[in-house]
mmCIF file of the N, C-alpha and C atoms, coordinates in Angstrom:
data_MODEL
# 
_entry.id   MODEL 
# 
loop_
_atom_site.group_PDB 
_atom_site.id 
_atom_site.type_symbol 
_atom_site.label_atom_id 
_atom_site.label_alt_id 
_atom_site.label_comp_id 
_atom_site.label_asym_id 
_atom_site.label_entity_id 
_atom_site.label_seq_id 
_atom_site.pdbx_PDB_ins_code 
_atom_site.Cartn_x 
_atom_site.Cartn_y 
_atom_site.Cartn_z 
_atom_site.occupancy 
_atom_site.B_iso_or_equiv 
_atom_site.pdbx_formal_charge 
_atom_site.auth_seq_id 
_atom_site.auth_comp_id 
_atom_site.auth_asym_id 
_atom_site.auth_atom_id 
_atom_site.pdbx_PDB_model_num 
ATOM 1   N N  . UNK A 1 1  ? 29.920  -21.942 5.257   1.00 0.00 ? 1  UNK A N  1 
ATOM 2   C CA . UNK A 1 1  ? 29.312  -23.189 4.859   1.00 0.00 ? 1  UNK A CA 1 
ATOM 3   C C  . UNK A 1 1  ? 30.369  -24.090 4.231   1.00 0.00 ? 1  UNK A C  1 
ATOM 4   N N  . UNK A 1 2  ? 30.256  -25.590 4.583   1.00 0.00 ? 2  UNK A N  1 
ATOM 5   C CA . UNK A 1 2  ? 31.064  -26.346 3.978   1.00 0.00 ? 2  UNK A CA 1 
ATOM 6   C C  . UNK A 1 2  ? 30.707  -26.610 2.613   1.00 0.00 ? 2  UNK A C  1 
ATOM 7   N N  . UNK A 1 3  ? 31.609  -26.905 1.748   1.00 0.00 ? 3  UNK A N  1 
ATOM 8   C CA . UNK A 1 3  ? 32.072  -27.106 0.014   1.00 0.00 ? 3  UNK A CA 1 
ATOM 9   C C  . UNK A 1 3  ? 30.206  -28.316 0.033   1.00 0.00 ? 3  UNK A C  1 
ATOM 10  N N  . UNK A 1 4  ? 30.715  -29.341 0.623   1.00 0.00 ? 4  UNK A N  1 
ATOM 11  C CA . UNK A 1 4  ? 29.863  -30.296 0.572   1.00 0.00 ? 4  UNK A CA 1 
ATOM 12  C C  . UNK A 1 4  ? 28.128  -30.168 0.756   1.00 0.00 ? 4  UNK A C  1 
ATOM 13  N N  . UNK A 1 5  ? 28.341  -29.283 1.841   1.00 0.00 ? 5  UNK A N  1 
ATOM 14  C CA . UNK A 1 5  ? 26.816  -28.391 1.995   1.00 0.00 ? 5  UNK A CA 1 
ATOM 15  C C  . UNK A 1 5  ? 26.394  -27.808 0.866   1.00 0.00 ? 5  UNK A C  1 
ATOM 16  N N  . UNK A 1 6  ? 27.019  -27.002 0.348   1.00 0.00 ? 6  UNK A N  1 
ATOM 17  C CA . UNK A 1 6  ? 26.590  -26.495 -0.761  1.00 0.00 ? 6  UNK A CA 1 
ATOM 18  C C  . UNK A 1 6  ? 26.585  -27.209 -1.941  1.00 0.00 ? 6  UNK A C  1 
ATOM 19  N N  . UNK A 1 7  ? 27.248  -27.784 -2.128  1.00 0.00 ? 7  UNK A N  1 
ATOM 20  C CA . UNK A 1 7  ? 26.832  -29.143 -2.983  1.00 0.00 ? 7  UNK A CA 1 
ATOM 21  C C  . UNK A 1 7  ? 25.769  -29.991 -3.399  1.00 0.00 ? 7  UNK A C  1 
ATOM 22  N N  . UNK A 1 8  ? 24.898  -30.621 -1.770  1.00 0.00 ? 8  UNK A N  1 
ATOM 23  C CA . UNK A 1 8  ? 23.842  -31.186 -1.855  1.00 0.00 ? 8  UNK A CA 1 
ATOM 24  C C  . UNK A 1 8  ? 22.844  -30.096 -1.768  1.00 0.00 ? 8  UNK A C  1 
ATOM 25  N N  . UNK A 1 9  ? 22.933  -29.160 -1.166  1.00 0.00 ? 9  UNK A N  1 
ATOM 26  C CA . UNK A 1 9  ? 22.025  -28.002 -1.568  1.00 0.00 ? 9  UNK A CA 1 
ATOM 27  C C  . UNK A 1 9  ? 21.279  -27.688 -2.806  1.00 0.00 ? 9  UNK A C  1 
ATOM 28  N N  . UNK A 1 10 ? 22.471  -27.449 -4.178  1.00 0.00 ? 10 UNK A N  1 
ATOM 29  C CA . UNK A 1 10 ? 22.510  -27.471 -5.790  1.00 0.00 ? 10 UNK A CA 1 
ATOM 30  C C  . UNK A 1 10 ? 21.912  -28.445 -5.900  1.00 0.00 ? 10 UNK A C  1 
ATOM 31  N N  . UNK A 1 11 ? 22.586  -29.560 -5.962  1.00 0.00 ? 11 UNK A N  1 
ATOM 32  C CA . UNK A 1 11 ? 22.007  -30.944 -6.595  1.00 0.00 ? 11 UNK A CA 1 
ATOM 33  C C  . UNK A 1 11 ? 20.628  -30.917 -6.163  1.00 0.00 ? 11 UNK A C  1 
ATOM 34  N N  . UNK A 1 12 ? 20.058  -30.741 -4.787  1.00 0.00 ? 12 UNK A N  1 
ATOM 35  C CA . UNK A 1 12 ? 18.481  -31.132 -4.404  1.00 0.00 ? 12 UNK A CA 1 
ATOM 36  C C  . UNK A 1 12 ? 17.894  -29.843 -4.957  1.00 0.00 ? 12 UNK A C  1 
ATOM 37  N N  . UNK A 1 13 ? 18.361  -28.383 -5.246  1.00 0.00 ? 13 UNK A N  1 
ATOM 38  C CA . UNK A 1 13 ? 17.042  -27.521 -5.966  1.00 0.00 ? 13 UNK A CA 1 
ATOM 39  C C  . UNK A 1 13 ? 17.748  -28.103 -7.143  1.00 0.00 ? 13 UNK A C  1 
ATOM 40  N N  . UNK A 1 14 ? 18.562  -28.435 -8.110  1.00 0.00 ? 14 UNK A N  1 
ATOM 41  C CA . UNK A 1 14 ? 18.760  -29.206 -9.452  1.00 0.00 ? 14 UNK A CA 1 
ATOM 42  C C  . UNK A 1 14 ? 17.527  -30.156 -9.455  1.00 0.00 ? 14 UNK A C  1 
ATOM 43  N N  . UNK A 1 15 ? 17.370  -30.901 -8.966  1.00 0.00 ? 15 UNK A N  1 
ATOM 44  C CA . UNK A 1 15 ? 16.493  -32.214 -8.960  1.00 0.00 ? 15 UNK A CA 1 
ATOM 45  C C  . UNK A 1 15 ? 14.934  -31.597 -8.759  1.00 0.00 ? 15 UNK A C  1 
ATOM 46  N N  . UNK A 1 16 ? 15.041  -31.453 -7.822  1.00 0.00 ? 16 UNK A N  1 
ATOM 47  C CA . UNK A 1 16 ? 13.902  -30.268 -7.782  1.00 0.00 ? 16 UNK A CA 1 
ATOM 48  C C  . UNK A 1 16 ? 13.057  -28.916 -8.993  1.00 0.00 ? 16 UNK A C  1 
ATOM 49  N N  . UNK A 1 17 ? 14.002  -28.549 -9.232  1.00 0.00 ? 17 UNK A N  1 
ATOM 50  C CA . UNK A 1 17 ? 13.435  -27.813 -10.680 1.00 0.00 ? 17 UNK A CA 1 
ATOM 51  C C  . UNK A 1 17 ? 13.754  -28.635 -11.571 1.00 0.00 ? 17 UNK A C  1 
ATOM 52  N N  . UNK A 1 18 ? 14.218  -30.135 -12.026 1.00 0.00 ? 18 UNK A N  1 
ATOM 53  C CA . UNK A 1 18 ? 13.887  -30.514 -12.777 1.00 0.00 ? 18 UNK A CA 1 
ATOM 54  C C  . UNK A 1 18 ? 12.290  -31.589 -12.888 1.00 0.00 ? 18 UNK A C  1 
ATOM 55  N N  . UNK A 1 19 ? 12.115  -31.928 -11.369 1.00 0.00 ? 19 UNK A N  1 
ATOM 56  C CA . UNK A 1 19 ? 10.613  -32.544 -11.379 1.00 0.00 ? 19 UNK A CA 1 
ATOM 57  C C  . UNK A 1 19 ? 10.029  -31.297 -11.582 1.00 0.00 ? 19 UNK A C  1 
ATOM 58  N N  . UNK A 1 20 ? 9.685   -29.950 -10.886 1.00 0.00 ? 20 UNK A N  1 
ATOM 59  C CA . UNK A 1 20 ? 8.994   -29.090 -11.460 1.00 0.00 ? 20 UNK A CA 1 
ATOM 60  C C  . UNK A 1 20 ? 8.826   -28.886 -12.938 1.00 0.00 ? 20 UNK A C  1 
ATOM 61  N N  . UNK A 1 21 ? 9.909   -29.151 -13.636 1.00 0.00 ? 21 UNK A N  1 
ATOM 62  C CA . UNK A 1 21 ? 9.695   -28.750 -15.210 1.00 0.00 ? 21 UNK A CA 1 
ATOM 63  C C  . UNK A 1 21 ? 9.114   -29.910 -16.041 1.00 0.00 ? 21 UNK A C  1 
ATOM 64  N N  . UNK A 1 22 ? 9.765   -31.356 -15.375 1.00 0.00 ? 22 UNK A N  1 
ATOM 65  C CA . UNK A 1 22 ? 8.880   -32.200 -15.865 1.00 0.00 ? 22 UNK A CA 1 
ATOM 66  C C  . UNK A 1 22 ? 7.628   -32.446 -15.380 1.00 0.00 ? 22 UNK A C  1 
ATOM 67  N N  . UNK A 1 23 ? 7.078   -31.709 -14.333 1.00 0.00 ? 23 UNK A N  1 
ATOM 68  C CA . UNK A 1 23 ? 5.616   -32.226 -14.223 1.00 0.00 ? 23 UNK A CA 1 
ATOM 69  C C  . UNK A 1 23 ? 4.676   -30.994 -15.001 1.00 0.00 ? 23 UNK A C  1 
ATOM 70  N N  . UNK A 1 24 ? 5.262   -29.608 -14.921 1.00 0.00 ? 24 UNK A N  1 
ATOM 71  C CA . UNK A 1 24 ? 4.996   -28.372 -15.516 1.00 0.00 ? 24 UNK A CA 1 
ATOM 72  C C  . UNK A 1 24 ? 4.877   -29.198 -17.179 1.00 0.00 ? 24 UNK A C  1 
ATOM 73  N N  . UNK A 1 25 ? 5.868   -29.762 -17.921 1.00 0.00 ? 25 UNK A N  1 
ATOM 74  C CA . UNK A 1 25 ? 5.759   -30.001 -19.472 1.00 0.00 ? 25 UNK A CA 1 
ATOM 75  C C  . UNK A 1 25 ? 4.413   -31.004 -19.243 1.00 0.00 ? 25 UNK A C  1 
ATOM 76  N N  . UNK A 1 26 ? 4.356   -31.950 -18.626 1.00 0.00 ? 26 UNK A N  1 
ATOM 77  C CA . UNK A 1 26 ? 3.322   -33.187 -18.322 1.00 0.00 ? 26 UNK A CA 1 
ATOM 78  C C  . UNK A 1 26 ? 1.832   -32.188 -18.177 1.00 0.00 ? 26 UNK A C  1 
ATOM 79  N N  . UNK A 1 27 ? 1.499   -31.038 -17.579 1.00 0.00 ? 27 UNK A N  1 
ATOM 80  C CA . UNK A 1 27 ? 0.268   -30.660 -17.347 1.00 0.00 ? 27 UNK A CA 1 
ATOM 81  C C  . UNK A 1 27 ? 0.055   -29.999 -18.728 1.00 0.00 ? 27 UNK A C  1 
ATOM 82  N N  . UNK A 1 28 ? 0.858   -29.257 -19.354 1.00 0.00 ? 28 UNK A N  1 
ATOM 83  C CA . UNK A 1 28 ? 0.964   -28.525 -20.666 1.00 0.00 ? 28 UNK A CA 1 
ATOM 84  C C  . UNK A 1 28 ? 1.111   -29.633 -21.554 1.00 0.00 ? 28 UNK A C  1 
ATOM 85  N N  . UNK A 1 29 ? 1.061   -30.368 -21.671 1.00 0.00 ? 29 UNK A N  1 
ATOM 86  C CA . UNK A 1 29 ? 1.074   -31.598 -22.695 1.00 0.00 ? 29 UNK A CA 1 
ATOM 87  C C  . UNK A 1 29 ? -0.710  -32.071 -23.051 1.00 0.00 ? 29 UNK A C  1 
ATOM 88  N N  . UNK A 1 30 ? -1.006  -32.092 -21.381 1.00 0.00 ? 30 UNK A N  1 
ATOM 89  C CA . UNK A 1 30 ? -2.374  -33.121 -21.548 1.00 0.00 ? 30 UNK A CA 1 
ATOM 90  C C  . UNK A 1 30 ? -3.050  -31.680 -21.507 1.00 0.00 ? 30 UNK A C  1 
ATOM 91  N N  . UNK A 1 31 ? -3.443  -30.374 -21.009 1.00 0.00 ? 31 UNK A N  1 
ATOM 92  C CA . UNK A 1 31 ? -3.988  -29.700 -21.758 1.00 0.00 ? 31 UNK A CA 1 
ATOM 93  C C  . UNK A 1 31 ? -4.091  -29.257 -23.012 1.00 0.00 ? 31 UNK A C  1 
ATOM 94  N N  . UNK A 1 32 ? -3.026  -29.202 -24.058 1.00 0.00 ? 32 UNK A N  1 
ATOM 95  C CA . UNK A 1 32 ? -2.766  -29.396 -25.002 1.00 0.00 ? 32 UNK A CA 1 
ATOM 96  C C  . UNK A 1 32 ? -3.404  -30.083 -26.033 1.00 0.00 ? 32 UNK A C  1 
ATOM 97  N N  . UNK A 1 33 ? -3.716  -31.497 -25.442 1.00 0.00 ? 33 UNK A N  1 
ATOM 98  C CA . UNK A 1 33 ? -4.675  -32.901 -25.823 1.00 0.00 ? 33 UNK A CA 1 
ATOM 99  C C  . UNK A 1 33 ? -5.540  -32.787 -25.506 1.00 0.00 ? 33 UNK A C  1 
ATOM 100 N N  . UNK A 1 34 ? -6.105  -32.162 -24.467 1.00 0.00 ? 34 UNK A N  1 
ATOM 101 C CA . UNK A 1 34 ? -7.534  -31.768 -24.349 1.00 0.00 ? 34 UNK A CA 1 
ATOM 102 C C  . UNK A 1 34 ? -7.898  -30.696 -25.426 1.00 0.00 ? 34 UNK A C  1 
ATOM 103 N N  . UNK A 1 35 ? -7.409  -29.842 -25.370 1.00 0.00 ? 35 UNK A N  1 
ATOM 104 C CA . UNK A 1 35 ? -7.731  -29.015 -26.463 1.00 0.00 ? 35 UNK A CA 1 
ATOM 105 C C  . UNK A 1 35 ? -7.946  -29.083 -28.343 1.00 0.00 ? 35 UNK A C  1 
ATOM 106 N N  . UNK A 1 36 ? -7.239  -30.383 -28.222 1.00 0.00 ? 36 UNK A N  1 
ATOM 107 C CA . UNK A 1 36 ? -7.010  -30.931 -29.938 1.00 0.00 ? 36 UNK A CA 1 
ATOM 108 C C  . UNK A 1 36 ? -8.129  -31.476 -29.764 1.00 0.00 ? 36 UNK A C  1 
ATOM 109 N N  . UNK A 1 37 ? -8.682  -31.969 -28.763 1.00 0.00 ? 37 UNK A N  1 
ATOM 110 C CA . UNK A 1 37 ? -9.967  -33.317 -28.623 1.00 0.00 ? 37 UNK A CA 1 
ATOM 111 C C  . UNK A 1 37 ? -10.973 -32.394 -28.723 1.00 0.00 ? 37 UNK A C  1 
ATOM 112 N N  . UNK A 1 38 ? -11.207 -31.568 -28.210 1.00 0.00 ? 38 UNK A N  1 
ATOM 113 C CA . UNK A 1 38 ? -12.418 -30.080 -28.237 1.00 0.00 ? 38 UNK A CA 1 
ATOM 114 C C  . UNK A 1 38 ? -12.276 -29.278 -30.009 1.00 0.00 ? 38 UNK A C  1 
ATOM 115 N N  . UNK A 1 39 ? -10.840 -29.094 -30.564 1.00 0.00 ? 39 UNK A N  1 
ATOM 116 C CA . UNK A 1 39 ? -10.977 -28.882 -31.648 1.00 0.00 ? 39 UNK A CA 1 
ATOM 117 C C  . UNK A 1 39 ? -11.663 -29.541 -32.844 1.00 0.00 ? 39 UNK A C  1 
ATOM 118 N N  . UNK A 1 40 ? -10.857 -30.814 -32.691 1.00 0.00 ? 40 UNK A N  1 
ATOM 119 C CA . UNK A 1 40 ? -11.348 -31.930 -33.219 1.00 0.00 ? 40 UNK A CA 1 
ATOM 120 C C  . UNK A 1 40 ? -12.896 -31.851 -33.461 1.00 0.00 ? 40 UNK A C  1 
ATOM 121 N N  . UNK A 1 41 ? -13.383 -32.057 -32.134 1.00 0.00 ? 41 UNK A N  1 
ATOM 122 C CA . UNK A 1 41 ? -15.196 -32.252 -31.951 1.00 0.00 ? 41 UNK A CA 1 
ATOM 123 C C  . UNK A 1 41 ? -16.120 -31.167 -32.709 1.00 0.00 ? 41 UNK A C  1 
ATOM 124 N N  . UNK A 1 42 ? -15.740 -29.843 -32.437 1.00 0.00 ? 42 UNK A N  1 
ATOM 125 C CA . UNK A 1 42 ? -15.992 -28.811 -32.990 1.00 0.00 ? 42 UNK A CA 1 
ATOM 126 C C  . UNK A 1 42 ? -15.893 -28.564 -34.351 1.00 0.00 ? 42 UNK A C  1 
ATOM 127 N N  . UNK A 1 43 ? -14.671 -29.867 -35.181 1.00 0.00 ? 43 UNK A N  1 
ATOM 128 C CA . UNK A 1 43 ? -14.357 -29.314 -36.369 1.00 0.00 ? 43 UNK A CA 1 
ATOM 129 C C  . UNK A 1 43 ? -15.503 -30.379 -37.270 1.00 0.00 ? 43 UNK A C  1 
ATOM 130 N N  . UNK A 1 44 ? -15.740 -31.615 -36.723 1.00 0.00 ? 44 UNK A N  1 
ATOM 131 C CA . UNK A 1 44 ? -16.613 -32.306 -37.127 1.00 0.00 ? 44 UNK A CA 1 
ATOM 132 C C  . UNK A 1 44 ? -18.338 -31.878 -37.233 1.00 0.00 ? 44 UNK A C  1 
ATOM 133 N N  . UNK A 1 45 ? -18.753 -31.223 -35.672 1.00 0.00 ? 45 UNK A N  1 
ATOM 134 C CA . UNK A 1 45 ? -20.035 -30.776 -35.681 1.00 0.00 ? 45 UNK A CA 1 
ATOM 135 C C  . UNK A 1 45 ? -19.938 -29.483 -36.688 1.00 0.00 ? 45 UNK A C  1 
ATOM 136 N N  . UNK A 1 46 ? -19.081 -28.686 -36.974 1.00 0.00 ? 46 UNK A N  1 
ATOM 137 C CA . UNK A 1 46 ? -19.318 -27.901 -38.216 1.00 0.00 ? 46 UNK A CA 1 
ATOM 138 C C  . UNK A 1 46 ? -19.667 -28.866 -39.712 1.00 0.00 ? 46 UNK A C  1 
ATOM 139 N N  . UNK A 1 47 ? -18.465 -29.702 -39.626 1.00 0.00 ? 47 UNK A N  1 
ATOM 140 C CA . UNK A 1 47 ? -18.889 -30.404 -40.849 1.00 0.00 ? 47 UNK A CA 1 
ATOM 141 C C  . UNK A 1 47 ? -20.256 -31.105 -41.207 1.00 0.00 ? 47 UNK A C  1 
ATOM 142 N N  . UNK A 1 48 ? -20.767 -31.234 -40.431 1.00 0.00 ? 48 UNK A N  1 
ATOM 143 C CA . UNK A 1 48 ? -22.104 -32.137 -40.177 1.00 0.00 ? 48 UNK A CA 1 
ATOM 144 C C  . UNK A 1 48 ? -22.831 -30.927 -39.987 1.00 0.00 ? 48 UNK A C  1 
ATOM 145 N N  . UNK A 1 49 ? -22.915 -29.977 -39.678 1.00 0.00 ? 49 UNK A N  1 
ATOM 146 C CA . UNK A 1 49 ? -24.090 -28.631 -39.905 1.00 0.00 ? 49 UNK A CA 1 
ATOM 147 C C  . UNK A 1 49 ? -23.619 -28.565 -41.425 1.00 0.00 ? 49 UNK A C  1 
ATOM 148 N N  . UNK A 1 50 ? -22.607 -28.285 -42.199 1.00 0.00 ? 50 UNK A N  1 
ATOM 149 C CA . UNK A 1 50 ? -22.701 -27.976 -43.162 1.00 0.00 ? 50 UNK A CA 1 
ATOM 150 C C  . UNK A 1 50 ? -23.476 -29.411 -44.474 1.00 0.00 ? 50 UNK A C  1 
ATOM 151 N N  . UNK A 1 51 ? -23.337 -30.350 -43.661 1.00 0.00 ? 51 UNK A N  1 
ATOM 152 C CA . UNK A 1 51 ? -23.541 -31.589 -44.272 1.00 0.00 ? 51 UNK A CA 1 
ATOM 153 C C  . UNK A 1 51 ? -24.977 -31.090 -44.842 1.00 0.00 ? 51 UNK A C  1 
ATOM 154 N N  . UNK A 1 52 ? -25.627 -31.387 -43.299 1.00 0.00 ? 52 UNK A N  1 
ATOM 155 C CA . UNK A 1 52 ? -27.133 -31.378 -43.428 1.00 0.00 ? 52 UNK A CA 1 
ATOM 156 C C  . UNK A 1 52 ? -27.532 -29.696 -44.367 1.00 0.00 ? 52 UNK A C  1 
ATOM 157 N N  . UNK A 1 53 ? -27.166 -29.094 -44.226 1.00 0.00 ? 53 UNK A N  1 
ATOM 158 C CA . UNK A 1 53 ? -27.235 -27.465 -44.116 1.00 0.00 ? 53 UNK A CA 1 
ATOM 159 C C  . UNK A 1 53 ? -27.610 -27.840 -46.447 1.00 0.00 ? 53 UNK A C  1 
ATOM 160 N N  . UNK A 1 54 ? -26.515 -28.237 -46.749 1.00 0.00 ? 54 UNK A N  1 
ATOM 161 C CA . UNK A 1 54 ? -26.603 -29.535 -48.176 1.00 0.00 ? 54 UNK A CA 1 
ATOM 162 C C  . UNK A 1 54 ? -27.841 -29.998 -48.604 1.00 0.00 ? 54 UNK A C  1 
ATOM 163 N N  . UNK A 1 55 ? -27.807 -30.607 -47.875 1.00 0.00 ? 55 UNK A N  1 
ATOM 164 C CA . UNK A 1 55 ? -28.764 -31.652 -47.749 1.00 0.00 ? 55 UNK A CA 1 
ATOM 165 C C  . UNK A 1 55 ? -30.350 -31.229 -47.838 1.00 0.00 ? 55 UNK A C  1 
ATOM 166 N N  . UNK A 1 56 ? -30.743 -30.001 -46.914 1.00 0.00 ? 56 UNK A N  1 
ATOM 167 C CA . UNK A 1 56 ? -31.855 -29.444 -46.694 1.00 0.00 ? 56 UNK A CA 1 
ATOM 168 C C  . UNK A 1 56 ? -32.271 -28.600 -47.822 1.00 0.00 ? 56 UNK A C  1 
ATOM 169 N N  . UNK A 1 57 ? -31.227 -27.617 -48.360 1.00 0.00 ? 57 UNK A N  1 
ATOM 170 C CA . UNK A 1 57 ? -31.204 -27.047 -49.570 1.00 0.00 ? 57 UNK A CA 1 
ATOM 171 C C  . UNK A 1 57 ? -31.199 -27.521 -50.798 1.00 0.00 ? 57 UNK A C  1 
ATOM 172 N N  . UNK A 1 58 ? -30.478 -29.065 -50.990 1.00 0.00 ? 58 UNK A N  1 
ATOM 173 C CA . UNK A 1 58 ? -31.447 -30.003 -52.264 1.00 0.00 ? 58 UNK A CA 1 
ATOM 174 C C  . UNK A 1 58 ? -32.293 -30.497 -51.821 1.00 0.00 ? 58 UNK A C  1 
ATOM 175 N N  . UNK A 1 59 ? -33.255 -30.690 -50.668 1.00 0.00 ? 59 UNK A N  1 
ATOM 176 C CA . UNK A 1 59 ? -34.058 -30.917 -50.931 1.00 0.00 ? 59 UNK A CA 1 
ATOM 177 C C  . UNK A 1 59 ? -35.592 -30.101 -50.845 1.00 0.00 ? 59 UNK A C  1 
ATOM 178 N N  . UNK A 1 60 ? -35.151 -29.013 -50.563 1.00 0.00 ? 60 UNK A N  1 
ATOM 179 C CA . UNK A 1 60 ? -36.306 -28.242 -50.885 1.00 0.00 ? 60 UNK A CA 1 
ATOM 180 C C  . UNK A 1 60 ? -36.370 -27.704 -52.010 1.00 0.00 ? 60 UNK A C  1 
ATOM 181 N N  . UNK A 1 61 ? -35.387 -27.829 -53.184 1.00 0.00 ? 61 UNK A N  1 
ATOM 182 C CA . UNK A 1 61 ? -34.834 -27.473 -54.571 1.00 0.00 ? 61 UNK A CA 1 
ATOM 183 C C  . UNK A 1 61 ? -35.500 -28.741 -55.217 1.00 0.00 ? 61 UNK A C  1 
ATOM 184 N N  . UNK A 1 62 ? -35.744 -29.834 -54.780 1.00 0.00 ? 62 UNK A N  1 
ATOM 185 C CA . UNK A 1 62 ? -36.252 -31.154 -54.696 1.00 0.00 ? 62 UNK A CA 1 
ATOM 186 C C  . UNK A 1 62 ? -37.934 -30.722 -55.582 1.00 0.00 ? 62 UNK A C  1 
ATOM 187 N N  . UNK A 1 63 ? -38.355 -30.405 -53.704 1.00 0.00 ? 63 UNK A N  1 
ATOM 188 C CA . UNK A 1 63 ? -39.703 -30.047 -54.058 1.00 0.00 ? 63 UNK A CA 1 
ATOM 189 C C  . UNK A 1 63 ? -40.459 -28.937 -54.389 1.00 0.00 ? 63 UNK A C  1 
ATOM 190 N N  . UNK A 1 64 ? -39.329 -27.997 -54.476 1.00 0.00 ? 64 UNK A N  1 
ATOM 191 C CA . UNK A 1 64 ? -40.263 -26.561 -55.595 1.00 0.00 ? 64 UNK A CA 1 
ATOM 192 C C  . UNK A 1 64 ? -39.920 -26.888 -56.920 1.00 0.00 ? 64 UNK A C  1 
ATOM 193 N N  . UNK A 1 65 ? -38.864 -27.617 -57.779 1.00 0.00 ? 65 UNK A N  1 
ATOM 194 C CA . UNK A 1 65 ? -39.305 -28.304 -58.492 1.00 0.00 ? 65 UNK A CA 1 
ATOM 195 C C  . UNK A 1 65 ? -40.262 -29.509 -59.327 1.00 0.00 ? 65 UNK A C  1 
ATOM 196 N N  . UNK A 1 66 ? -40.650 -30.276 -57.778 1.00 0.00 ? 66 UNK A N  1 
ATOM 197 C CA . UNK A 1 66 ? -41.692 -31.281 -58.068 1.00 0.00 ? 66 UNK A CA 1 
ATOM 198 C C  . UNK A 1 66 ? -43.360 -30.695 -57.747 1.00 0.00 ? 66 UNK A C  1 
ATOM 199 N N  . UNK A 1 67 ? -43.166 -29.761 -57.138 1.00 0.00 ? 67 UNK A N  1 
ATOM 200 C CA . UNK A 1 67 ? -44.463 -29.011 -56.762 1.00 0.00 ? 67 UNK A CA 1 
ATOM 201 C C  . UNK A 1 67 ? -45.107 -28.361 -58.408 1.00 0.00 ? 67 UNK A C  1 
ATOM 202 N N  . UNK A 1 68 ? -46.296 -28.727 -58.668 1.00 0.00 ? 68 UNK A N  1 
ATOM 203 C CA . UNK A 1 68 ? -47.295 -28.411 -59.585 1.00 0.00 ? 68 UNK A CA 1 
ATOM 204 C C  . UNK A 1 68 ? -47.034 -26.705 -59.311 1.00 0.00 ? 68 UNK A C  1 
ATOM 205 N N  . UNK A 1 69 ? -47.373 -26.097 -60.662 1.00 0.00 ? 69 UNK A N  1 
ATOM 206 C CA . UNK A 1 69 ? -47.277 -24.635 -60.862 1.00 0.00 ? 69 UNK A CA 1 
ATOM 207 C C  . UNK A 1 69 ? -45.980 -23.815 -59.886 1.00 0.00 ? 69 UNK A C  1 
ATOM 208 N N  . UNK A 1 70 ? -45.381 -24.459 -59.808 1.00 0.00 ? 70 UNK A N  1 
ATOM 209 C CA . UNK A 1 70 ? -44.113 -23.683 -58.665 1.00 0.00 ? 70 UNK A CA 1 
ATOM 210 C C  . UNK A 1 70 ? -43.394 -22.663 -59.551 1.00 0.00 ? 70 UNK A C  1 
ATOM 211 N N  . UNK A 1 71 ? -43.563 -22.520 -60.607 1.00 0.00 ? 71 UNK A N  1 
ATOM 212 C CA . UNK A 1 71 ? -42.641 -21.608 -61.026 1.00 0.00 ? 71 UNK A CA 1 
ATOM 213 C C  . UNK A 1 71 ? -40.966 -21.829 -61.507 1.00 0.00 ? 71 UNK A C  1 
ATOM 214 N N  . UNK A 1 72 ? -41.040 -23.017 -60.956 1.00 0.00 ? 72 UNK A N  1 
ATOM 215 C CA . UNK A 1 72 ? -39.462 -23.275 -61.248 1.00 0.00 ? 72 UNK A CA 1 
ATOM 216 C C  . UNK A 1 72 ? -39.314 -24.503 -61.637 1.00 0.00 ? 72 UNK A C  1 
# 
């Protein structure tokens, strides 16, 4: 094989595994971001169960206190 053959050979799998690695980092990036966006969502609907979760427990503390003869 000529010097030159082998040359453009390198250079085109060079170029070549480097679009592979940049499109490989590009798919691992935006899954990545999908996954913070699902964390994210998940970390809020906990907060908001625990909100209400609050919320429900003063107020039934509410009304066994306001309830006649309740005991408490």
């Amino acid at each position: 094989m000529r010097i030159r053959t082998v040359l453009t050979a390198a250079v085109s799998a060079s170029i070549v595994l480097v679009l592979a690695l940049a499109l490989g980092s590009w798919v691992f990036v935006q899954r990545l971001e999908a996954t913070s966006q699902v964390r994210a969502r998940a970390q809020a609907s906990a907060r908001n169960a625990a909100e209400l979760l609050v919320l429900t427990q003063e107020y039934s503390l509410q009304l066994r206190s306001a309830w006649p003869n309740s005991g408490g």
